[in-house]
NUKEPA-987370 format. One record per residue (C-alpha): x, y, z. Coordinates in steps of 0.1 Angstrom, whole numbers, padded with zeros to 4 digits, always signed. Layout:
<pts>
XYZ...
</pts>
This chain:
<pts>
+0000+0000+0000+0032+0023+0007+0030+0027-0036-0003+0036-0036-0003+0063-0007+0034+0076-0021+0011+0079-0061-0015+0093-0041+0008+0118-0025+0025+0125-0053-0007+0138-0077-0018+0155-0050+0015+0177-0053+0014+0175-0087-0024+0191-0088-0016+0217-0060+0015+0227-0079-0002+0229-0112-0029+0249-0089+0001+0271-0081+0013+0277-0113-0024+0283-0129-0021+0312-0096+0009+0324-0111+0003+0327-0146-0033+0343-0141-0016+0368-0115+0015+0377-0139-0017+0379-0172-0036+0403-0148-0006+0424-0143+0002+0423-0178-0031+0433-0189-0030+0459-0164+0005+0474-0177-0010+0476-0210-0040+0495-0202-0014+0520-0181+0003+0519-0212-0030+0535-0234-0034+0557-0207-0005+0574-0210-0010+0574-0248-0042+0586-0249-0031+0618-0224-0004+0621-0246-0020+0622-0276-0048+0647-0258-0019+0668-0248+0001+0669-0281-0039+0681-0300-0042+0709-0272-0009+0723-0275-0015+0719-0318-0046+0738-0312-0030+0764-0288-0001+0771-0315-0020+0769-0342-0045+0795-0330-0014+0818-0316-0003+0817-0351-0036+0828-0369-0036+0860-0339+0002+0870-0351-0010+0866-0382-0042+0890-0378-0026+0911-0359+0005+0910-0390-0023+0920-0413-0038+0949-0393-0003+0963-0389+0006+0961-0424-0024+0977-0432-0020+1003-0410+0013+1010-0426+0000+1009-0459-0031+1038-0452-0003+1056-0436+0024+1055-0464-0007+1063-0490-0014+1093-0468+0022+1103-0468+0023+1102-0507-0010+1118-0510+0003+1145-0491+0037+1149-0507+0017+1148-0543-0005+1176-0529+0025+1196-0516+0047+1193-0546+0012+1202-0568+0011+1235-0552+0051+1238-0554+0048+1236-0592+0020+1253-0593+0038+1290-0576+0068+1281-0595+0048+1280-0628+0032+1314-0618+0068+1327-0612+0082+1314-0645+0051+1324-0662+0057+1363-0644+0093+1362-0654+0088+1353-0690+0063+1378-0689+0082+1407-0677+0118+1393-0699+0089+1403-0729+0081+1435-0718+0118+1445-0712+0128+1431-0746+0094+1455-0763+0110+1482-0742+0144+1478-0751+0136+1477-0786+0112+1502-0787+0081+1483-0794+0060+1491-0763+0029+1506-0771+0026+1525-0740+0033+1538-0703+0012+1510-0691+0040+1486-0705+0062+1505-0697+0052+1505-0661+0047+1467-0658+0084+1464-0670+0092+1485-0638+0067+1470-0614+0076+1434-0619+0113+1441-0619+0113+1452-0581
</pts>
């Protein structure tokens, strides 16, 4: 009976150790599965973070680029006033110097009728003078 009770024995072990190792195996596949879940976790917030700060640049980059666009604008309406101005300025500068030219040419006739005898009167003769001073 000693071989019987020793077999006996002996699958018992064998089942509570094959128990054991079932233990061990489901243990170290729950903690595996649970490592790989941490694992998406942490990709997921990852991914979550990466799209926010995407987001956040991309709409710091469309403000500088509004506020680009206003500015350049503003420059624009500015330098067009500038030129507007400078065309109005040099309009009236040609126009007095045409008026001078136009009174010097004007008076270098009447000196040359004078000079040459071909005034037709004191009136002439007096514009000659007048402009002259």
């Amino acid at each position: 009976m000693a071989s019987h009770n020793q077999s006996y024995k002996a699958g018992e072990t064998m089942g509570r150790t094959e128990e054991k190792s079932n233990q061990m195996m489901g243990n170290v596949g729950d903690k595996a599965q649970a490592a790989k879940e941490k694992v998406q976790q942490t990709a997921q917030a990852a991914k979550e973070k990466t799209q926010q700060a995407a987001q956040a640049t991309k709409e710091k980059a469309q403000d500088t680029t509004g506020q680009a666009r206003e500015k350049g604008s503003e420059i624009g309406q500015s330098t067009k006033e500038t030129a507007q101005s400078g065309k109005d300025n040099s309009a009236g500068f040609l126009q007095q110097t045409g008026e001078k030219v136009k009174g010097m040419a004007q008076s270098a006739t009447e000196a040359v009728k004078n000079t040459f005898g071909m005034a037709h009167d004191e009136e002439d003769k007096d514009h000659i003078t007048t402009t002259r001073r």
